[in-house]
C-alpha positions as CSV (number, residue, x, y, z in Angstrom):
1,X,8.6,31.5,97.1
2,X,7.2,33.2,93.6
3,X,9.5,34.5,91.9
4,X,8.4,37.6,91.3
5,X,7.9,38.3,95.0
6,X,7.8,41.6,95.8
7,X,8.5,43.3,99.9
8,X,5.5,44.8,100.4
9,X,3.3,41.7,99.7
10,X,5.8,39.6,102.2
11,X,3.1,37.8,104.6
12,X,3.9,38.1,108.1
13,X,2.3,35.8,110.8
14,X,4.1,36.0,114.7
15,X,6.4,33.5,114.9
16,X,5.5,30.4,117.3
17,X,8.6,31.0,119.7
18,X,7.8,27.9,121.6
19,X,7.8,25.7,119.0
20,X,11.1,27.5,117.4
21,X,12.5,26.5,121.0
22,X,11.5,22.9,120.6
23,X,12.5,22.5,117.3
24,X,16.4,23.9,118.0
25,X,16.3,21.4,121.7
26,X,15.7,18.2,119.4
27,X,18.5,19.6,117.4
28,X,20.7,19.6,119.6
29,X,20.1,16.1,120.9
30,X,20.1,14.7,116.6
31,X,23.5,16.2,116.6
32,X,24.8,15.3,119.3
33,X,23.4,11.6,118.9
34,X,24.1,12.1,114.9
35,X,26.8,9.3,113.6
36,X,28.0,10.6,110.7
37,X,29.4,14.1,109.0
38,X,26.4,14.3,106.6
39,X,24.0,13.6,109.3
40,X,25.6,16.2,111.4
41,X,25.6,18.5,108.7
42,X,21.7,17.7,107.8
43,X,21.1,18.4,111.1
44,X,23.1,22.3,111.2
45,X,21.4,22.5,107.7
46,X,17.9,22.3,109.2
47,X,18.5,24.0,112.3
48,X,20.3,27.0,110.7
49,X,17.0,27.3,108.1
50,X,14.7,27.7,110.9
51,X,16.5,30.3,112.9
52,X,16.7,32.6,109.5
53,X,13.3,32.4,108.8
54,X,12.8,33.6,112.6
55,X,15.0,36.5,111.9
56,X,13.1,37.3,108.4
57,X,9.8,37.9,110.3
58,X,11.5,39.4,112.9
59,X,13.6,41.8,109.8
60,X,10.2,42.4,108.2
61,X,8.5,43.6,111.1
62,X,11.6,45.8,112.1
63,X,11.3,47.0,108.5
64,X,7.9,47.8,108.6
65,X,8.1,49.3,112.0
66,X,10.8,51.8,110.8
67,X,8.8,52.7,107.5
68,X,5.8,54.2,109.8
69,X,7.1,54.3,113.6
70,X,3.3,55.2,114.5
71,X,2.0,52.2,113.1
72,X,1.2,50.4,116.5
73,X,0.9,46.9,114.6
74,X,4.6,47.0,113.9
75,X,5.6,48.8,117.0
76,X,3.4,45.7,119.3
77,X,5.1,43.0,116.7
78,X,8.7,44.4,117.7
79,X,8.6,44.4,121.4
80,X,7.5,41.0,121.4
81,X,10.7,40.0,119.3
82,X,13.1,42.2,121.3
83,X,12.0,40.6,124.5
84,X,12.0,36.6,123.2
85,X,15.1,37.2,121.2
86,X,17.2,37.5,124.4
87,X,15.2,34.3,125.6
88,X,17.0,32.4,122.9
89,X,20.5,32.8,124.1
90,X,20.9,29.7,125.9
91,X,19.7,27.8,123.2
92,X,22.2,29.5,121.0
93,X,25.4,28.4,123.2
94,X,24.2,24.8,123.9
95,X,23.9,24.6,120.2
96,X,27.3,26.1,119.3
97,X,28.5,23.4,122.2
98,X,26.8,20.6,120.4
99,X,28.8,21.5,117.3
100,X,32.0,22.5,119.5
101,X,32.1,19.1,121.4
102,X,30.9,17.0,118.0
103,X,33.4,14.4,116.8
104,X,32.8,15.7,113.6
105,X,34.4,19.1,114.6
106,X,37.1,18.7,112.5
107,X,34.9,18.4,109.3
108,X,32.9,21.1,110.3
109,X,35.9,22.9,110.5
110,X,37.4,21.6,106.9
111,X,34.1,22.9,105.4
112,X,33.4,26.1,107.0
113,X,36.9,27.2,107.8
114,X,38.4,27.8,111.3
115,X,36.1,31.4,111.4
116,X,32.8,29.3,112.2
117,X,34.0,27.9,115.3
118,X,35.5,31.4,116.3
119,X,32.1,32.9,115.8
120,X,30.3,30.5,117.7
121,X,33.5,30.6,121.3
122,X,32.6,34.2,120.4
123,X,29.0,33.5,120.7
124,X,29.2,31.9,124.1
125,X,31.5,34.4,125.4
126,X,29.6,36.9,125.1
127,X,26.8,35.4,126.6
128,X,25.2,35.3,130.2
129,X,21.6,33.9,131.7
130,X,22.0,36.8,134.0
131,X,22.1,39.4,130.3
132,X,18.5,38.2,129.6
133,X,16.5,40.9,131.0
134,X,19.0,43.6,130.9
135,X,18.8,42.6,127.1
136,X,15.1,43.2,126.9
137,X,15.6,46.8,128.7
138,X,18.1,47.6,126.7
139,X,15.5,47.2,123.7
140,X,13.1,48.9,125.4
141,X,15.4,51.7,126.0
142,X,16.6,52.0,122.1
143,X,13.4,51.7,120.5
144,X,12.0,54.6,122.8
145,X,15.4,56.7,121.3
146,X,14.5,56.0,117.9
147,X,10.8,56.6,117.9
148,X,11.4,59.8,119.2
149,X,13.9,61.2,116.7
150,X,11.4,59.3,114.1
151,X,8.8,61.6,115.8
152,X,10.6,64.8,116.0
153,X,8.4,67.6,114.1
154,X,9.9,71.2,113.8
155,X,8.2,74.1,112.5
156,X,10.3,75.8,110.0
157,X,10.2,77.6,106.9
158,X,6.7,77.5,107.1
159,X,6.8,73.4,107.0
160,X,7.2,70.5,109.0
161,X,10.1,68.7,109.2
162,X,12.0,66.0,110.4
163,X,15.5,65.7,111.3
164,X,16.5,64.7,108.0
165,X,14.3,67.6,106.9
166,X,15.5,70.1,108.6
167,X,19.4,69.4,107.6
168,X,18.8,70.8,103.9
169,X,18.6,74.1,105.3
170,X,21.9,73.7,106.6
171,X,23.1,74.4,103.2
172,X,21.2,77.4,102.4
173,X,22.9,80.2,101.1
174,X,21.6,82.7,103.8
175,X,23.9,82.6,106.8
176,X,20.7,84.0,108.8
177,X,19.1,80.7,107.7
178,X,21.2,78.3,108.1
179,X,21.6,79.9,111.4
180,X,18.2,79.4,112.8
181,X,17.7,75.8,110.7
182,X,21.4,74.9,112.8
183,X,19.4,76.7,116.3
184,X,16.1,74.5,115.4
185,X,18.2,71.4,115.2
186,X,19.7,72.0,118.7
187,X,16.7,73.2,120.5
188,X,15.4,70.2,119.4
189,X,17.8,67.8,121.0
190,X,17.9,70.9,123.7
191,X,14.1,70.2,124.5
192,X,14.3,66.5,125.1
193,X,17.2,66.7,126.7
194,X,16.5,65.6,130.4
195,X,15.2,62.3,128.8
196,X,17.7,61.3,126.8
197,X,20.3,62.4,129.9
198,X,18.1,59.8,131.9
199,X,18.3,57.0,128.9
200,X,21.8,57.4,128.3
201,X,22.0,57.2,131.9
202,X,20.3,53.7,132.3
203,X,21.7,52.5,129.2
204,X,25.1,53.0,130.5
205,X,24.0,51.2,133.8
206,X,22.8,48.2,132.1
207,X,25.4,47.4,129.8
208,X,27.8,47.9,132.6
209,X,26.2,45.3,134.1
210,X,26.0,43.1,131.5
211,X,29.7,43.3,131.0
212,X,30.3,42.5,135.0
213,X,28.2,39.7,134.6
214,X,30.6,38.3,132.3
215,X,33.6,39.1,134.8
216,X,34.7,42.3,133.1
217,X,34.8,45.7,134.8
218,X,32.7,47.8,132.3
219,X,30.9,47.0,129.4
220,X,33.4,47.7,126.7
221,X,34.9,44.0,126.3
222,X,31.4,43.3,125.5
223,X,31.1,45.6,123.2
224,X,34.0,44.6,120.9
225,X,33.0,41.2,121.1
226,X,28.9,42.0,119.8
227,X,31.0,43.9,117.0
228,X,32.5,40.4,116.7
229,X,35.9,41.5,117.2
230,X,38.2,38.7,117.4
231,X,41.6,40.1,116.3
232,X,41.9,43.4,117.7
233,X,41.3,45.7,120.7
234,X,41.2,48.9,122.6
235,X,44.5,49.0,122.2
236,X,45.1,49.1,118.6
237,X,42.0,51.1,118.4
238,X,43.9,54.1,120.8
239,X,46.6,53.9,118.3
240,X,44.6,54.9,115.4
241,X,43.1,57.9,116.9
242,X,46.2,58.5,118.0
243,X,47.1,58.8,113.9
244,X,44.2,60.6,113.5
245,X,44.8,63.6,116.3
246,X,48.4,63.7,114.9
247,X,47.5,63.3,110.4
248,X,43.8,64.4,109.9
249,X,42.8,67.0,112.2
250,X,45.6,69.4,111.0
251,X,44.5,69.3,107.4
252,X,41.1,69.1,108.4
253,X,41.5,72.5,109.9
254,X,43.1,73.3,106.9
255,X,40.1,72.0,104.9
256,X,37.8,74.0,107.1
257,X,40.0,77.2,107.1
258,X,40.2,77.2,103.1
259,X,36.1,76.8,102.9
260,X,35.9,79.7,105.3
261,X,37.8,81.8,103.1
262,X,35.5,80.5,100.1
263,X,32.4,81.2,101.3
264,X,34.0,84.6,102.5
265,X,33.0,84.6,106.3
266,X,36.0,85.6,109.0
267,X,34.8,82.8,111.8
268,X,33.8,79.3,110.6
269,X,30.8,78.4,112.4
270,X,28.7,75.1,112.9
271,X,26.0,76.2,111.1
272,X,28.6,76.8,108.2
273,X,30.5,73.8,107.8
274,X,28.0,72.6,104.9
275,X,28.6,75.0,103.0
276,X,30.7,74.3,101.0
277,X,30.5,76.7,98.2
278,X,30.1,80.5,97.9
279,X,27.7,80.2,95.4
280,X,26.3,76.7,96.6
281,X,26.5,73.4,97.3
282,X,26.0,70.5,94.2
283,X,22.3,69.5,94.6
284,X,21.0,66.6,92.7
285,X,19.7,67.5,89.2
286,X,16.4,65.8,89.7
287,X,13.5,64.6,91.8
288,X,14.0,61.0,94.2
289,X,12.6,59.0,91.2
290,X,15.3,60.5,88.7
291,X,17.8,60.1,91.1
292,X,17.1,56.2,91.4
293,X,16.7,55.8,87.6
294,X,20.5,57.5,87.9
295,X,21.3,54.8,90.1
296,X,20.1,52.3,87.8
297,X,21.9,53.3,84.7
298,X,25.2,53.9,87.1
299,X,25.0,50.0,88.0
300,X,24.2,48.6,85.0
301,X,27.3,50.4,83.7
302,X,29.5,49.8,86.6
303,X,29.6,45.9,86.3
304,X,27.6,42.7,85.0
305,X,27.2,41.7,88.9
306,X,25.9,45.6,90.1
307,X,23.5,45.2,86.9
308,X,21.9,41.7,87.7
309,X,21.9,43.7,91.9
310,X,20.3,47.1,90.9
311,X,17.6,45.3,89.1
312,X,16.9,42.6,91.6
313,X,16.3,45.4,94.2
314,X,14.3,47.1,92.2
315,X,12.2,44.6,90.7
316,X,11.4,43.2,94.6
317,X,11.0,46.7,96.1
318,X,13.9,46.1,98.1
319,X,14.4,50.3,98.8
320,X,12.4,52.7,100.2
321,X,14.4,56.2,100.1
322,X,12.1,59.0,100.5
323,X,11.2,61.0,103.4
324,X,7.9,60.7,104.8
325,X,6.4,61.7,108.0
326,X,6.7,59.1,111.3
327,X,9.6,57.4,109.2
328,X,12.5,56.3,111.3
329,X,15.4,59.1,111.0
330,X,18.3,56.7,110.5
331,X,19.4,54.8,106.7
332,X,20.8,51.0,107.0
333,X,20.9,48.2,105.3
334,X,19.5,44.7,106.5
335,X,18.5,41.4,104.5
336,X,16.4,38.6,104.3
337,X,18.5,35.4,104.2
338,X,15.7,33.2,102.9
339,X,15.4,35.1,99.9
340,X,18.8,36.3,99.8
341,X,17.9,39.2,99.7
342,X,19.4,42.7,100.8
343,X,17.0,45.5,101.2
344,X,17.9,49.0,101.6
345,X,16.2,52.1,103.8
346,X,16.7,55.9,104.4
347,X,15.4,59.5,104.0
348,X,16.1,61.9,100.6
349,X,16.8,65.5,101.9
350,X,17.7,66.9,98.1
351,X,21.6,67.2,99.4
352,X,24.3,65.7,98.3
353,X,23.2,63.3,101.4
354,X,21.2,61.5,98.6
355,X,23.9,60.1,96.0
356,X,25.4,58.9,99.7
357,X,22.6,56.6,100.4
358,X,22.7,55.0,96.8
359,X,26.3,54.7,96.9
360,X,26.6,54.0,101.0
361,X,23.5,51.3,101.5
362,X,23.8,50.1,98.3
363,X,27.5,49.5,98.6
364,X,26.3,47.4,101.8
365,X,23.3,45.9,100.2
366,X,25.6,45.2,97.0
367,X,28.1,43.2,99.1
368,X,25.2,41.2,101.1
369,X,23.7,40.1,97.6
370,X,27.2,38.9,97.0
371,X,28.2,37.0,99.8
372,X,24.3,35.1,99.8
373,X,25.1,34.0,96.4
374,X,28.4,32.6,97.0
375,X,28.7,31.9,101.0
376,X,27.7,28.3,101.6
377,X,26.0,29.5,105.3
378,X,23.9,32.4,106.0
379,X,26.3,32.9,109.4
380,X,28.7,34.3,106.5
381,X,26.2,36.1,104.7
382,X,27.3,39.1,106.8
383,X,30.9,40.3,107.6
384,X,32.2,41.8,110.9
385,X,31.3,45.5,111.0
386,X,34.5,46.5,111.1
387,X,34.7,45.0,107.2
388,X,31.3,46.3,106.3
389,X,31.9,50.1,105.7
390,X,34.8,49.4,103.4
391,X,31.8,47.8,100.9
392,X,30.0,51.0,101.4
393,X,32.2,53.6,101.8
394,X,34.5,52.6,98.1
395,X,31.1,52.1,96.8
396,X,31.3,55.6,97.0
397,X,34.3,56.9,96.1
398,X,33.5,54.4,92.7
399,X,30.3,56.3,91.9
400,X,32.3,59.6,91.0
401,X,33.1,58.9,87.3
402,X,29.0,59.0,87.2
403,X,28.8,62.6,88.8
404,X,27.4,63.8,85.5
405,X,24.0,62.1,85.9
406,X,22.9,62.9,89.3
407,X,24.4,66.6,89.5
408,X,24.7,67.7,86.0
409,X,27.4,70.7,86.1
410,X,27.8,70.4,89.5
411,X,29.7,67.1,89.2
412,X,32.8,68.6,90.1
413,X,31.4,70.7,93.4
414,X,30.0,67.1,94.4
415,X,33.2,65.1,94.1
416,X,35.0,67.7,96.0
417,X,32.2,68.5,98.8
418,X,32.2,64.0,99.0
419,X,36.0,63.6,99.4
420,X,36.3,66.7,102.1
421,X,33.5,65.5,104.0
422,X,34.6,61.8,103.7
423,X,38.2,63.2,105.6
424,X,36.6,65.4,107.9
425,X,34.3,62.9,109.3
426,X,37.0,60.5,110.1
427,X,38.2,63.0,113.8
428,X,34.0,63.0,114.6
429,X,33.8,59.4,114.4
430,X,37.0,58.8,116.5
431,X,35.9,61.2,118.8
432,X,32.6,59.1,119.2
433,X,34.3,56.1,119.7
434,X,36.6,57.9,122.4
435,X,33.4,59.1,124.3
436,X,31.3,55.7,124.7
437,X,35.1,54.7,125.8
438,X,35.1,57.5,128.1
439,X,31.2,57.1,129.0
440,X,31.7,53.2,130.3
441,X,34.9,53.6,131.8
442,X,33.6,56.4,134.6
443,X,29.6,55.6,135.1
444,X,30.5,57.8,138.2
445,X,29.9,60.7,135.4
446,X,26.9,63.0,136.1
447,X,25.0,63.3,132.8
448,X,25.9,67.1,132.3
449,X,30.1,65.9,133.0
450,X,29.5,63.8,130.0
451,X,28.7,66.1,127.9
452,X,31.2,68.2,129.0
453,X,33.7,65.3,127.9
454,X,32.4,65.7,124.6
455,X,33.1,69.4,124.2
456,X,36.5,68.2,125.5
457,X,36.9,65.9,122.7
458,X,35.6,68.9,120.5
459,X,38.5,70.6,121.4
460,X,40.9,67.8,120.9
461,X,39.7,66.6,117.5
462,X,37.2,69.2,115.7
463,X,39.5,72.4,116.8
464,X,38.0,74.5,114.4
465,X,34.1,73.5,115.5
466,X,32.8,76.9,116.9
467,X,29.3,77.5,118.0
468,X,27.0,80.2,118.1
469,X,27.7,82.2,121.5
470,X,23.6,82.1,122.3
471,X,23.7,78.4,121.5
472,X,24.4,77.3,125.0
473,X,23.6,73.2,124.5
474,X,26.1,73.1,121.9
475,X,28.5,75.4,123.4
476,X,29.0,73.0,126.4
477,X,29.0,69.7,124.6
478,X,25.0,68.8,123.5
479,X,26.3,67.9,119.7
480,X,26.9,64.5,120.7
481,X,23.2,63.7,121.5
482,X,22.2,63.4,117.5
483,X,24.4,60.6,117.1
484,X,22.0,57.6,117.3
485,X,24.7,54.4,117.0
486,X,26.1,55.9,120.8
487,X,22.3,54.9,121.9
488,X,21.7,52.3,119.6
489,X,24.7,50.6,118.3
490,X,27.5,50.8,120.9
491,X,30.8,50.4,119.9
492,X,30.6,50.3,116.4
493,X,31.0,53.9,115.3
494,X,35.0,53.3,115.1
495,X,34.6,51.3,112.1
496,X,33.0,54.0,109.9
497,X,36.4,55.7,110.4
498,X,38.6,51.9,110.2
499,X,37.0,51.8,106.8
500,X,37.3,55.1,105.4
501,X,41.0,53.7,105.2
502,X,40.0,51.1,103.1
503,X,38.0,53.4,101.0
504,X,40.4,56.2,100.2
505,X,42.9,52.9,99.3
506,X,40.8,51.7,97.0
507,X,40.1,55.2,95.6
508,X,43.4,55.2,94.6
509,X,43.8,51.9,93.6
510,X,40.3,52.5,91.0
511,X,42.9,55.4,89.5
512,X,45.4,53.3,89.2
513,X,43.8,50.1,87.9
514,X,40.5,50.0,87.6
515,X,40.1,46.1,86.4
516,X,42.5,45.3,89.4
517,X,40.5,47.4,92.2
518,X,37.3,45.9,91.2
519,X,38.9,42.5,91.4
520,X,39.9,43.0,95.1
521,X,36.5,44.7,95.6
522,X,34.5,41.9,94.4
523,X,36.8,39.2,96.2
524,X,36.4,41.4,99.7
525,X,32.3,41.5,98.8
526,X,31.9,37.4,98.0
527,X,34.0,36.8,101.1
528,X,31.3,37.7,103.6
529,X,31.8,36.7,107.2
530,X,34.0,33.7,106.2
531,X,37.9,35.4,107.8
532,X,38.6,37.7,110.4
533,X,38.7,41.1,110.1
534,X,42.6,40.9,109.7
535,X,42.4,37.7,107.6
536,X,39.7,39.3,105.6
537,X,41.7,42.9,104.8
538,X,45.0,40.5,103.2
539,X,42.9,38.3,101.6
540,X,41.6,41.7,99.4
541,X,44.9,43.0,99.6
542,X,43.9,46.1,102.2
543,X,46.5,47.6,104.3
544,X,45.6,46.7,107.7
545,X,45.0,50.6,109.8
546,X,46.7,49.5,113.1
547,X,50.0,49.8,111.6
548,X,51.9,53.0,112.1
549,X,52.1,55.5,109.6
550,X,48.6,54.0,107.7
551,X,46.8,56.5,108.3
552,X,49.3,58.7,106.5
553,X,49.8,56.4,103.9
554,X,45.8,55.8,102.9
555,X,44.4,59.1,102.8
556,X,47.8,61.0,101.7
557,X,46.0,60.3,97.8
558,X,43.1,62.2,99.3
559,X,44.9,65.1,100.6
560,X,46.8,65.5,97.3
561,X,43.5,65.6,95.0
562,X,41.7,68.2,98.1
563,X,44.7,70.2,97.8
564,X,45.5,70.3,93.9
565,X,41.8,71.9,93.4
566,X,41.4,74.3,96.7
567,X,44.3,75.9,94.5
568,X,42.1,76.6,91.7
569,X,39.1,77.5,94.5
């Protein structure tokens, strides 16, 4: 590969499954029939090659798919891949086997470390002949969801926008506006809702099933182990929203009941929470492109590693963050192992929403370029996702020394505005988690009872959330549709709020000791996928959130900093 490569010019040619198919059989016979370490390891080697230059066409065309969802090239190119990818799974466990059962085990073992084998018992655990097609519907299912939030088109302001769009508004300083742009979001989701009732509905159905066909009685083992959760369960995970209910939503009602005092209105509603300010929210002091050049000086200040990164993502066209029409309404990070390469996508708005996604994805993407460069296996290149959002969510709470260049002399309205929202998200995305819980547990729900569990969880962890009375979708639970990951990624939104522990620890630690906290941060980034999500927490000396009283003890730093200034509000 050139280097000076660049994404766009990436050639993509469908993949010959077949062959791929044939290629990872004879593999499995060489290692099996392999009589020595290095020929067993030449054999992984060129196995393991193959299968991630599968998955960077299939990245590629997922990439290009969510750049324009109406380009039917892309969209074709992707339901071929999501239904041969579930094809593959045998293939996968006879070839974690072949490893498993090799008398070279143990030097696999000495070279990879015990976390290899866990991920490949975790691999065949997971996995059932039976799955296949459910797996393909599944797709099916999620990719219908996506493109049609990436198609949503509302009429307002005299524009057209998407959801992303549409969400600026909801910091506007007239209440009557942010009003309507609040009602516009909801009729949206309102409008559509009988089919996304009935895809909920079948996708609740199907990964049910996919979990009894691996003996379980609802799909929720399943999901912790595709989160690749191999040192924790639903058990540990009650406890900690358990600290949540009892720490965060008090003085997040506390938070809420300050800002409605601030922005002088007697009854908080939805379509005020974002604003934050009186006299307005911190909006970035530039266009998208200053913003990025921002970015670029940031980096190159905050480290000789985030330098040699913001340059190599830029110089490859490895982001694409603005907002255009038929673009996917959702921001991740993904990478292409060949290359080791991260690359990074999402949708400007002008909000504060913006320094997020350069601070967020690139925290992600930051950690990724890590890991490929010092990982000796792309299976490591990526760390549970239960690890991931500590990368991206300190990445955050790191930028705020740089305030100054994005927002000018509204730095100090953005650091505050961050750090609330970064606490008051955390009861939200516990009371997500709780509902897929709740949602898998009883499929004897009728769709308009699951909502209805929602509001309940409203009322349990957002007790300050009120709703315009004429807003009847919202008032009886419809918030919960927006969130994509309970359609799309099930069972990981509990690690956004896992991580925002980690975060707020190394916020404090950056205060502390700034040499030290980057130490820890770059150990927990080069570390990849290579410990457990336990294992990988002590090794970057993070306090593990399970224990009682952490909650407390990680965001109390937080509270103290939100506190000190509402008293100068």
């Amino acid at each position: 590969m050139k280097e000076n490569w660049k994404f766009s010019e990436l050639e993509y040619v469908r993949p010959d499954f077949e062959k791929v198919k044939e290629n990872l059989k004879a593999s499995i016979d060489k290692m099996k029939a392999a009589e020595s370490f290095t020929e067993a390891l030449s054999v992984y080697t060129e196995s393991d090659n193959e299968i991630n230059e599968l998955m960077m066409l299939y990245t590629i065309v997922y990439i290009r798919h969510t750049l324009d969802t109406s380009d039917k090239f892309y969209e074709e190119e992707k339901k071929v891949f999501d239904a041969e990818f579930p094809t593959f799974g045998p293939l996968m466990v006879e070839s974690g086997d072949a490893i498993s059962e090799s008398k070279f085990r143990a030097d696999f073992e000495t070279k990879f470390g015990k976390q290899f084998f866990a991920k490949i018992e975790l691999t065949k655990k997971s996995f059932s002949e039976k799955n296949i097609p459910l797996l393909q519907k599944e797709a099916e299912l999620t990719s219908e969801y996506q493109k049609m939030m990436a198609s949503c088109k509302i009429n307002f302001d005299g524009k057209e926008l998407n959801l992303y769009g549409i969400q600026k508004y909801f910091e506007h300083e007239d209440r009557e506006v942010r009003k309507a742009a609040f009602r516009a979001y909801s009729d949206f989701y309102h409008n559509n809702e009988k089919r996304l009732e009935e895809i909920w509905d079948e996708l609740i159905k199907l990964r049910n099933e996919m979990g009894r066909n691996l003996g379980f009685e609802n799909f929720i083992p399943l999901g912790y182990m595709r989160q690749g959760r191999t040192d924790y369960g639903q058990k540990e995970v009650e406890s900690f929203r358990k600290q949540v209910e009892t720490y965060l939503v008090p003085l997040c009602k506390e938070l809420y009941e300050a800002q409605a005092k601030r922005i002088g209105v007697d009854t908080l509603y939805s379509y005020d929470e974002s604003r934050t300010f009186k006299d307005g929210n911190a909006v970035p002091a530039g266009d998208d492109d200053f913003m990025m050049e921002k970015a670029r000086e940031m980096y190159h200040d905050l480290s000789p590693e985030t330098a040699e990164f913001i340059d190599f993502m830029m110089e490859h066209e490895l982001l694409d963050l603005k907002n255009k029409p038929n673009k996917a309404s959702t921001g991740y990070m993904t990478s292409l192992p060949p290359l080791k390469a991260p690359y990074v996508f999402s949708c400007f708005n002008g909000t504060i929403f913006d320094m997020q996604v350069l601070t967020h994805e690139l925290g992600h993407a930051f950690a990724g370029y890590m890991a490929m460069r010092t990982q000796p296996i792309a299976e490591y290149y990526s760390e549970s996702t239960d690890i991931a959002e500590i990368h991206s969510m300190s990445m955050e709470q790191f930028a705020y020394p740089y305030a100054e260049k994005f927002f000018g002399k509204d730095a100090d309205k953005y650091r505050f505005q961050h750090l609330q929202e970064a606490i008051t998200f955390v009861p939200f995305g516990v009371a997500v988690d709780e509902f897929q819980h709740i949602c898998y547990a009883h499929p004897e729900l009728t769709p308009k009872e699951r909502t209805y569990e929602w509001h309940k969880l409203e009322e349990k962890y957002m007790p300050w959330r009120k709703y315009d009375e004429s807003d009847e979708f919202m008032n009886r639970g419809g918030y919960w549709y927006h969130k994509l990951h309970i359609f799309q990624e099930p069972m990981y939104y509990i690690n956004y709020t896992l991580t925002t522990m980690g975060a707020m620890e190394f916020k404090k630690k950056y205060a502390e000791n700034k040499e030290k906290a980057w130490e820890d941060y770059l150990k927990l980034c080069k570390v990849g996928g290579s410990l457990s999500y336990l294992e990988t927490l002590e090794y970057a000396n993070v306090s593990n959130p399970f224990e009682a009283g952490s909650v407390e003890k990680s965001c109390s730093y937080a509270k103290e900093i939100l506190e000190e200034q509402m008293k100068k509000m």
